[in-house]
C-alpha positions in Angstrom: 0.0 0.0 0.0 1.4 3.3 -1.5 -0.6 6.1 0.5 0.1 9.0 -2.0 2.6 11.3 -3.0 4.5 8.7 -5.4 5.8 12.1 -7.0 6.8 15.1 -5.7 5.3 17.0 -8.5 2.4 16.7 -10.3 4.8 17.0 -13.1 7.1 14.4 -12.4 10.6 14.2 -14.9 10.8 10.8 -17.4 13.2 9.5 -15.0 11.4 9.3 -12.0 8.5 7.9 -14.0 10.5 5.1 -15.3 11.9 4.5 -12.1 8.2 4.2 -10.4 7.1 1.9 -13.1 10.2 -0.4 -13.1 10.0 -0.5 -9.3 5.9 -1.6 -9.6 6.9 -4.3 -12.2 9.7 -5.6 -10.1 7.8 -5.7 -6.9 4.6 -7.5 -8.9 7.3 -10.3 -9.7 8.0 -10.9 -6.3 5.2 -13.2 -5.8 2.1 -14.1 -7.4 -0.2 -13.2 -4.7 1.0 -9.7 -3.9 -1.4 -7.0 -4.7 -0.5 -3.7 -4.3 -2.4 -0.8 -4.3 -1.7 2.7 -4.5 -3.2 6.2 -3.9 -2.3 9.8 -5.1 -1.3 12.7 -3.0 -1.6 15.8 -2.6 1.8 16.3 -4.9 0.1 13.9 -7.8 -1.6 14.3 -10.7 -4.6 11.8 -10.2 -5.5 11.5 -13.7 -1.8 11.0 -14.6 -1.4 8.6 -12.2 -4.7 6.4 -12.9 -4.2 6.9 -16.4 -2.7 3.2 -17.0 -4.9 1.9 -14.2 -6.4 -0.9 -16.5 -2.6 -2.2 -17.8 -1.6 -1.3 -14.0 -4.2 -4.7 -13.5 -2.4 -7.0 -15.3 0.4 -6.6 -12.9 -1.9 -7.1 -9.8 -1.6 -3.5 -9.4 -4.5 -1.4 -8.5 -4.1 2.8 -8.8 -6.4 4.9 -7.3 -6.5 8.6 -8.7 -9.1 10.4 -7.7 -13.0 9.5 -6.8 -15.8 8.9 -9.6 -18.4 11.4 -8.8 -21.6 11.2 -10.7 -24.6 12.9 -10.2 -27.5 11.3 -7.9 -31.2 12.3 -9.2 -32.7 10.7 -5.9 -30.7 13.0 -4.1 -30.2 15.8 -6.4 -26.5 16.1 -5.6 -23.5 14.6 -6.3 -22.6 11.1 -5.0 -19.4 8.7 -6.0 -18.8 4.9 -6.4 -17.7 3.3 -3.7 -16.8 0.1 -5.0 -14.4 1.7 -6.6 -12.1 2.6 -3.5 -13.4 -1.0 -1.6 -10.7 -3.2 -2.6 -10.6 -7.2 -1.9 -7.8 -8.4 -1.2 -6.9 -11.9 -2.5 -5.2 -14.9 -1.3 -6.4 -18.4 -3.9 -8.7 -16.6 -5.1 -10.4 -16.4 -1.4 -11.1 -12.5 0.0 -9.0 -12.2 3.4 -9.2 -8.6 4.0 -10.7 -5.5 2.6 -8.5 -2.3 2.0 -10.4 1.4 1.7 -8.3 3.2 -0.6 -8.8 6.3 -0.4 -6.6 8.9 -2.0 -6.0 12.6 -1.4 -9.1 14.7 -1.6 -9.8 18.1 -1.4 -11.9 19.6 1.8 -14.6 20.3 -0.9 -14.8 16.9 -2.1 -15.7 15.3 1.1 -19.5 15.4 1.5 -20.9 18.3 3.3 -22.4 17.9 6.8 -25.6 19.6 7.9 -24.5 19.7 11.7 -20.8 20.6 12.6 -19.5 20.7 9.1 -16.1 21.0 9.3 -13.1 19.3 8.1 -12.3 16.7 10.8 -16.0 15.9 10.8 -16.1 15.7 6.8 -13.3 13.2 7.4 -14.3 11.1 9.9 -18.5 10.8 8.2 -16.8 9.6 4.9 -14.9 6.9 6.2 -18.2 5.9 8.4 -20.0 5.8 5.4 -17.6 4.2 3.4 -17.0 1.5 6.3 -20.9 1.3 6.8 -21.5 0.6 2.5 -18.7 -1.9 2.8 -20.1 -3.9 5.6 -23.4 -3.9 3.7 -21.9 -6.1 0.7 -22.3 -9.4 0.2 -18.8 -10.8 -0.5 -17.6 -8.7 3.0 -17.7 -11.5 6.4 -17.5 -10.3 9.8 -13.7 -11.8 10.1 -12.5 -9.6 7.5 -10.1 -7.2 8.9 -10.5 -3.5 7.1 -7.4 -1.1 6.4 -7.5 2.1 5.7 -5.7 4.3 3.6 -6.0 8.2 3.5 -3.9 11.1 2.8 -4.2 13.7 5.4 -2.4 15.8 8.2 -3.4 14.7 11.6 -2.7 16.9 14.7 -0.7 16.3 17.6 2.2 14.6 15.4 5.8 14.5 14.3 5.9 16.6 11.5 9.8 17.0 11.8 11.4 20.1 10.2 8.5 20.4 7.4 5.8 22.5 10.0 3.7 23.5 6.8 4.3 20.6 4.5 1.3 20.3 2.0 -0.3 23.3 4.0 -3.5 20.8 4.6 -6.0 21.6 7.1 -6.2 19.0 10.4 -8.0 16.0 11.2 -8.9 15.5 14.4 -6.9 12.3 16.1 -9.1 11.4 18.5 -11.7 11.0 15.5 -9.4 8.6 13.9 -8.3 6.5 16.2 -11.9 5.8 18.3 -13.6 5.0 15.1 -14.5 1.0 15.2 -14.0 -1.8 12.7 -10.8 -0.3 11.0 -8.2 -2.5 12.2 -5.3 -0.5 11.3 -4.9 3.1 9.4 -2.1 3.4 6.4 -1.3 7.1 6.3 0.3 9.3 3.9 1.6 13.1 3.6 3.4 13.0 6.6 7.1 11.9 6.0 8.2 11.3 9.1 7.3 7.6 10.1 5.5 7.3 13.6 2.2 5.5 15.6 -0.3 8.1 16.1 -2.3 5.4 17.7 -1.9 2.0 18.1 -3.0 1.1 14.9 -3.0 4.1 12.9 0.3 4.8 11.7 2.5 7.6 9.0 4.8 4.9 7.2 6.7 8.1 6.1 8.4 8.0 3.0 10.9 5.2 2.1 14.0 7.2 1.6 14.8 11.1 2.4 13.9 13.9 0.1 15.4 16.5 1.5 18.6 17.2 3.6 16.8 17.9 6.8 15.1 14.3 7.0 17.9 13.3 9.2 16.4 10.3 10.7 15.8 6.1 10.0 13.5 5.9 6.4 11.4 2.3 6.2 9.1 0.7 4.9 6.3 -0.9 7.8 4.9 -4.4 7.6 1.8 -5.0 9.5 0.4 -8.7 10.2 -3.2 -8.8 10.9 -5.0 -12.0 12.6 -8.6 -11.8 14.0 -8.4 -8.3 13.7 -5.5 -8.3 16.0 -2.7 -6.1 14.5 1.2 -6.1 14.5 
């Protein structure tokens, strides 16, 4: 899981693109049953990035750009597929786990509130919702652990040297980290790596981008067993 920010421009030179693609091929070799999925930031282009999305899936690799919007007579207003960012994941063909991919998005693409409507609330009703449509399909089992991906500052952490990076508005912690059913939280934006709770976690990016990121780059494995976490 890639949360975002795979560039740091929304403009990225040919050699960081062939670099990103050669790296997604190599890992897709690996093994047979890896699936990895991955989300823009707030530094991408989505439609560049989802632009290949449909060769991406020949490599097991599923890129998520931006959200499908559409507009919902019913409700006169707009409304967006779900299923799109409710992704299965896979071992003999058998669904294990269920990862909500959701990739950078604007504090105006979040679905107003009528009560409250700010952007921590915005935040944390999406991802109830989504959770909530999720649990509603057939092919999802109570045993299913869900992950979930997002792109967003949350206060009260380590942002290192970079105070102002992405100059995104907050998300309340506490909102994060009380919500039930998501086993464990895979975080972008932020790239200094650090729990913000015990399962919600900033992997941080995998190797320095600027001179001031003087501290250990990784990558973060997590092993999830009736909805226990590691």
């Amino acid at each position: 899981m890639i949360s975002g920010d795979v560039f740091h421009s929304a403009t990225p030179t040919i050699q960081a693109q062939k670099l990103y693609y050669h790296s997604l091929i190599e890992f897709s070799r690996l093994d047979p049953d890896l699936q990895i999925i991955v989300t823009a930031g707030n530094h991408d282009s989505p439609s560049r990035l989802e632009a290949p999305r449909e060769l991406w899936s020949a490599f097991n690799v599923t890129v998520i750009g931006n959200l499908d919007f559409y507009k919902d007579d019913k409700k006169h207003e707009l409304s967006y597929d779900a299923s799109k960012i409710q992704i299965p994941i896979k071992r003999n063909d058998r669904i294990i786990a269920w990862v909500l991919a959701v990739p950078f998005l604007n504090a105006g693409n979040y679905p107003s509130l009528e009560v409250d409507d700010n952007y921590s609330n915005r935040v944390f009703s999406f991802y109830t919702d989504l959770k909530e449509n999720l649990k509603s399909n057939l092919q999802y089992i109570d045993n299913h652990p869900i992950i979930a991906m997002g792109h967003f500052m949350l206060n009260g952490i380590n942002n290192n040297a970079n105070i102002l990076i992405g100059g995104l508005e907050s998300v309340d912690s506490n909102d994060i980290s009380i919500m039930q059913d998501i086993d464990y939280w895979a975080l972008g934006h932020v790239h200094h790596p650090q729990f913000v709770a015990n399962n919600v976690r900033y992997s941080g990016s995998p190797f320095a981008l600027t001179f001031n990121e003087i501290y250990q780059h990784s990558v973060t494995v997590v092993e999830i067993e009736s909805h226990n976490v590691e």
